[in-house]
C-alpha positions in Angstrom: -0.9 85.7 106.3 1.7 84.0 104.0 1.9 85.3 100.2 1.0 81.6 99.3 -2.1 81.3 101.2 -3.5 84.4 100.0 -2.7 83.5 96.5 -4.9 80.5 97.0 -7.6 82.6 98.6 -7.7 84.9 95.9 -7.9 81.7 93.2 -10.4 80.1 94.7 -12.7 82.9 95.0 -12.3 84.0 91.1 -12.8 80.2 90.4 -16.7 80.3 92.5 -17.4 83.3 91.3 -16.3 81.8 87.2 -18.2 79.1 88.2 -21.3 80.8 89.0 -21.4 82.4 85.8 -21.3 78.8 84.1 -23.8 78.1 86.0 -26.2 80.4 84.8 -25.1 80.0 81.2 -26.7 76.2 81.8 -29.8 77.6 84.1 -28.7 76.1 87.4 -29.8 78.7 90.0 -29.7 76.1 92.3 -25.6 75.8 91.8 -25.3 79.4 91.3 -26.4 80.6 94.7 -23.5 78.1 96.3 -21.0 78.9 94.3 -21.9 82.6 95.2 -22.4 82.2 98.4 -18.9 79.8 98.6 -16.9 82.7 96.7 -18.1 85.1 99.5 -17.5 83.0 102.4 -14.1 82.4 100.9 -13.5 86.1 101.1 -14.5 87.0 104.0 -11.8 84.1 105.6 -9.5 85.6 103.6 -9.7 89.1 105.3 -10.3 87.6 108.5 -6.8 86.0 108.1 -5.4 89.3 106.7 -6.6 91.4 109.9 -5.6 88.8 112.3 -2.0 88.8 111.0 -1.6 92.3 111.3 
């Protein structure tokens, strides 16, 4: 996995994850539980493209 696109992996899931707790300062369970559920999906493609590089 290139140094770039694992920067942007790692971005994006600090950004869901900041953006679920926004959403819960505003009561919005409804936006929390994506935004949780996008930071972990992003996550998990990030490994999954860490492992299969190596």
């Amino acid at each position: 996995m290139s140094k770039g696109l694992a920067l942007l992996t790692a971005i994006l899931v600090i950004a869901c994850f900041v953006a679920a707790g926004v959403t819960i300062s505003y009561q919005n369970y409804g936006w929390m539980t994506v935004a949780i559920l996008a930071g972990f999906v992003i996550m998990g493609a990030g490994i999954f493209a860490k492992r299969k590089g190596q």
